[in-house]
Structures are given as C-alpha cells and as structure tokens.
N, C-alpha and C positions, 0 to 999 in steps of 0.2 A: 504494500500500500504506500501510495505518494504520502508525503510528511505533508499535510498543509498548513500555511503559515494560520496561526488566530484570528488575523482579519478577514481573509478568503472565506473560513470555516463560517467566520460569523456572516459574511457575505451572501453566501449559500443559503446557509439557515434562512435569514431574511425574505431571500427570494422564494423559496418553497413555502411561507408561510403567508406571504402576500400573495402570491398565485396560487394557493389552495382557497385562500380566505375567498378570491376572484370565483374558483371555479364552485364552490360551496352557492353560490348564490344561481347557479344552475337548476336547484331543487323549484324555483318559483317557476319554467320554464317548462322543464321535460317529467316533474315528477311521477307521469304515469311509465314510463320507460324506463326500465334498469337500464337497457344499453346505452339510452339518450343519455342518463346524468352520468354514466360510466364516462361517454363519447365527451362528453362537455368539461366536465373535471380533469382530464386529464389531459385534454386539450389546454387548458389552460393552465396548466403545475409547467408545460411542457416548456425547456427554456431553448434558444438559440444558441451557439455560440459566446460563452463570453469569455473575456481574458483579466489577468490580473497580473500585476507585477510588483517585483519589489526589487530591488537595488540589486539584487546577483541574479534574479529566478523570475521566471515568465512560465504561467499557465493555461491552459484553457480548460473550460469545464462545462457541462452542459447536464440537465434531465431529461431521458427519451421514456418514451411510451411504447410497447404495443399488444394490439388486443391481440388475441389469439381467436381463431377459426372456432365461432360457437354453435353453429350450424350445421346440419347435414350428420348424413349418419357413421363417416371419418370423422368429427369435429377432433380439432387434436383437444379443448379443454374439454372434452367425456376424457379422456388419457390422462390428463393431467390434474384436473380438478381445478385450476385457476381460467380468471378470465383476463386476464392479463399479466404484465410485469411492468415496473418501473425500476428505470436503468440511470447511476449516475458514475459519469464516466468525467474523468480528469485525466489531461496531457502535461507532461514538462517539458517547456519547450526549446531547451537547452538538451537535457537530455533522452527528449524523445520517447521517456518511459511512459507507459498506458497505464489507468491503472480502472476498471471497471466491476461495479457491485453491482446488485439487483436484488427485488424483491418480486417476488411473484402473489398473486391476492384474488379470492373470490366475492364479488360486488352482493352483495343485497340490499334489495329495500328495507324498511325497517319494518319487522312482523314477519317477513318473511325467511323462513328459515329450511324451505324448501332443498333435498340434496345438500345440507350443508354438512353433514356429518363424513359423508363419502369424501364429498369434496375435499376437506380439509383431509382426513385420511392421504387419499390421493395426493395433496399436498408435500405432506409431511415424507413423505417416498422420496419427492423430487428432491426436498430442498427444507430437512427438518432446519428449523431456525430462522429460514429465510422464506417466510409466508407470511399471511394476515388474512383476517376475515372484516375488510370492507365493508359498513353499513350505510348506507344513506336514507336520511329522514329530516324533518321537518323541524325538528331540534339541533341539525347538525350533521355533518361526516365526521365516521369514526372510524377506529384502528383498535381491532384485537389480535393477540396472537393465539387464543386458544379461544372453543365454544364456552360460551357462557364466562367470559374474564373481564378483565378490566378494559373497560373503554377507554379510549383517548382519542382527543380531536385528532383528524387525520395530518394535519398541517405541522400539529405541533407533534406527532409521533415519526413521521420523515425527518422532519428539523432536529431532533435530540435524541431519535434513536437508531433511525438510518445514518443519517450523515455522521454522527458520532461512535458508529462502527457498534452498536447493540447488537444491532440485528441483519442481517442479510447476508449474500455472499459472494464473496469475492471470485471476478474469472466466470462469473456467471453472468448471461447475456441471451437473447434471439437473436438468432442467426435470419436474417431478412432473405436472405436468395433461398435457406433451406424451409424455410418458416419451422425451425422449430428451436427448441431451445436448448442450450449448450454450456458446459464446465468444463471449465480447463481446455478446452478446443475436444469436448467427446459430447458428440449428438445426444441428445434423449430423444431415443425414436418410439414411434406409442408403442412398439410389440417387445421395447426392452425396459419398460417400464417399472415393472416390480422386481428388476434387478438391482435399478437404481435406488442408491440411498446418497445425499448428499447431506452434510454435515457442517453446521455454520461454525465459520472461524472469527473470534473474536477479536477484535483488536483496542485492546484497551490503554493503546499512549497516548 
C-alpha cells in the first residue's frame, strides 16, 4: 500500500463524504428502484482524476464504480452475491507504483431483506472482510458488515473505514474487458467460485 501523506488522506475523506452526502439525496428521485438509487449514488461518490503534490511526491487518485450483470439467467451477481464494487485506486507519480482496494456490497431498500442471507454468504466466499450490506431509505444510506449489525452512514463508513484501510482488499478490482472480478491478477470465474476464499488484509499504519 502507497504511504499517503495526512493531507491527501484527509482530502479523500472529504470528497467521499461530500459526494455521498450529493448522491444520498437521490432517495427523493428514484426511491421506487433499487437499481435507480444504486445507479444514482454511485454515480455521484464517483471521482475523476485528481492529483496532489507535495515538495518531493506527486499522486493521483480516483473512486471507480461498477455494477455487475444482475440480469439474465448467467447474471454473474446470482455467483457472487454483490451488486457491485467500489474501487479506490492511487498512483505515485514518480515512482509509478499502483496501489488499488475494493469493496464489493449488496444494495437494499430499506425493509427489504429479500436473498440477503445467500447473498452475503456468497459474499463472504469472495472477499471475507471486504463486503457490506448497503441499505437505502428515507432516513439515510447505510453500511453494514454483517446481517442484523451496526449501521453507519455510508459516507462516513468509506471515509474512516475504507480509506483508513479497516476494511477491504487490496489487489482486488473488475477487470472491464473480462467483466469479472479479480485478486492478485486471478479471475473469479462463476464455476470457481466456492473455491474461492479471499481474506482481508489489514493495514493499520
């Protein structure tokens, strides 16, 4: 993992928690549609390119998104259990190192708890540690890591638990040209699924 400096970190934080606060306000908009407040929320968490420097070190750093195939009777999230993943990815632009986490998460409305059991199950195969069960409602978007746990706003559960290396995992990513998802550079293909066990790495400097 890239060392990043406390002002970037705190920079980061910021932006995830003012572009979730943005995408939160989606609920007045799309709340009859999971997919719509999934589509809309994460549309807006989502950042560009941005750069930051300081006297010897130049970085860039960005939030990606992608939903996963929910449809049809291959859907890869029946394989996996998530309806997505969020990816933050940081460059040093000196020396060129990558350094990429992710989270992968199943969206619900709130009350609805339909398949969530499986789901997170299915989860936990892929990527114990590095999951969350997503709820959106009308009091708020939230972030669990187990059924039935402790909620937290989702803005502020990216901001101080993602980016401060709690939860997720590292070297994990979707691979866009394979659409599917990847550690370490080794596919998760849906028929090798219950071989897979991944295991989150903590980094606590």
């Amino acid at each position: 993992m890239i060392r990043i400096p406390k002002e970037l970190k705190q920079e980061i934080k910021n932006q995830i928690i003012q572009n979730s606060a943005k995408g939160e306000e989606g609920w007045r908009f799309s709340k009859k549609e999971e997919d719509s407040l999934l589509g809309d929320y994460l549309g807006n968490l989502r950042t560009d390119k941005r750069f930051f420097t300081t006297i010897d070190k130049k970085f860039e750093w960005e939030i990606l998104y992608h939903k996963m195939q929910g449809r049809g009777q291959n859907a890869y999230e029946k394989y996996i259990g998530a309806d997505a993943i969020i990816t933050f990815e940081i460059k040093s632009s000196f020396t060129r190192k990558r350094t990429v986490k992710s989270l992968i998460f199943q969206a619900k409305k709130e009350g609805n708890t339909s398949g969530i059991d499986t789901q997170k199950s299915q989860m936990d195969k892929i990527a114990k540690g590095g999951n969350f069960i997503f709820t959106c409602g009308s009091n708020g978007y939230f972030a669990q890591t187990e059924i039935g746990g402790l909620k937290q706003n989702i803005g502020q559960f990216l901001a101080h638990r993602f980016i401060e290396c709690k939860i997720g995992l590292e070297n994990f990513e979707y691979d866009e040209v394979r659409e599917l998802l990847k550690y370490n550079n080794r596919f998760i293909e849906k028929v090798k699924l219950d071989e897979v066990i991944v295991k989150v790495e903590i980094d606590n400097k």
